[in-house]
C-alpha positions as CSV (number, residue, x, y, z in Angstrom):
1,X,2.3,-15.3,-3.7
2,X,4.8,-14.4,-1.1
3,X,5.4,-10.8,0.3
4,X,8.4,-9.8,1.7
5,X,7.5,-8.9,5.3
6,X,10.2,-6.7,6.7
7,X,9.7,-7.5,10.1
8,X,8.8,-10.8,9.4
9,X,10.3,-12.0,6.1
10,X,8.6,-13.8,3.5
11,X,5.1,-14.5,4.2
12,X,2.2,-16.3,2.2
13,X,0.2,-13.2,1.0
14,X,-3.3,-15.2,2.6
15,X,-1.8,-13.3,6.2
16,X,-2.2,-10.0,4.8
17,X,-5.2,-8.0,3.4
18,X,-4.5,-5.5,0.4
19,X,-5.8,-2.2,1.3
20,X,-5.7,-0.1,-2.0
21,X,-3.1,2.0,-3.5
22,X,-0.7,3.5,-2.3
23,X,-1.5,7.3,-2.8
24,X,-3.8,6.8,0.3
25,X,-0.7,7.7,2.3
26,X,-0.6,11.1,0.8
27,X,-3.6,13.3,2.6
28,X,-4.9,16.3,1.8
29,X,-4.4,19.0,4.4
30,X,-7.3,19.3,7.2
31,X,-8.0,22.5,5.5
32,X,-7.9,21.2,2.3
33,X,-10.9,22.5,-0.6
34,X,-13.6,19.7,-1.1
35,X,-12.3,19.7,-3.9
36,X,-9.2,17.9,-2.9
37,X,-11.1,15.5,-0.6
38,X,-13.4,14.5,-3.0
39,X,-10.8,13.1,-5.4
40,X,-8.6,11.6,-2.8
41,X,-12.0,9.6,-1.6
42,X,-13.1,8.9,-5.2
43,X,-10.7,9.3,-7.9
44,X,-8.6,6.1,-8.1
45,X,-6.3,4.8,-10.9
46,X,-6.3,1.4,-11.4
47,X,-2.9,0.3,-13.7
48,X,-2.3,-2.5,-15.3
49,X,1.7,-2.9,-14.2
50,X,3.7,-2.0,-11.4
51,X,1.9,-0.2,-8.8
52,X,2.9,0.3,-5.2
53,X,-0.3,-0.9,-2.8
54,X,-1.1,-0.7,1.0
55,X,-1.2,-4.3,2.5
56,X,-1.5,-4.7,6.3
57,X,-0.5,-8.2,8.3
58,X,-3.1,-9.1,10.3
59,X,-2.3,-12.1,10.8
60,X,1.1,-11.5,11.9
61,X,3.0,-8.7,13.0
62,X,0.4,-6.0,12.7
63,X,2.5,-3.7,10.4
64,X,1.1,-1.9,7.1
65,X,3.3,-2.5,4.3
66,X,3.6,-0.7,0.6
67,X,4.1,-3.5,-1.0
68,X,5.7,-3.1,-5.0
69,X,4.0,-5.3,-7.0
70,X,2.5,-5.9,-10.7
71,X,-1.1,-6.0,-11.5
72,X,-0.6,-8.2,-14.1
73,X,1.9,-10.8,-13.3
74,X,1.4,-11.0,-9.2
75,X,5.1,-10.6,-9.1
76,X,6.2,-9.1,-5.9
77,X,9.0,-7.0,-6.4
78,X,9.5,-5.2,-2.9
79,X,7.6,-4.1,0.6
80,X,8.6,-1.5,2.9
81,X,6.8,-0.2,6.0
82,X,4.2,2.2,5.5
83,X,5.6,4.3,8.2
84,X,8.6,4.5,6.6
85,X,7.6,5.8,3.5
86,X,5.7,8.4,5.5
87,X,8.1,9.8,7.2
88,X,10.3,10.1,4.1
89,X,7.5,12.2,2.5
């Protein structure tokens, strides 16, 4: 499987380790309820399809990734910087 670095262009997915979903980028606030905590710690999905995942590349550039992809097919569809779609909210 290859995944689209974009600092680095297509890579052999073996240099990067998948980190979990996406939704990991979106925090609760410090002041958050435990409430709010306790389901961004424990309260996953787990699709079967196209789901957008953390991936960093550790054995490259160093950069974490959202990389598009589906569950079922390994089909890569897409990877952009994690910081990127931070920053865009």
């Amino acid at each position: 499987m290859l995944i689209p670095c974009p600092l680095c262009g297509a890579r052999d997915s073996r240099e990067f380790t998948p980190k979990g979903h996406a939704s990991y980028l979106d925090r609760p606030a410090e002041d958050a309820p435990p409430e709010a905590w306790n389901d961004y710690l424990h309260l996953r999905e787990n699709p079967a399809g196209d789901t957008r995942e953390l991936w960093f590349h550790g054995a490259g550039c160093g950069a974490w990734l959202v990389v598009e992809r589906n569950t079922v097919s390994h089909a890569v569809t897409g990877a952009r910087l994690a910081r990127e779609m931070r920053d865009a909210g």
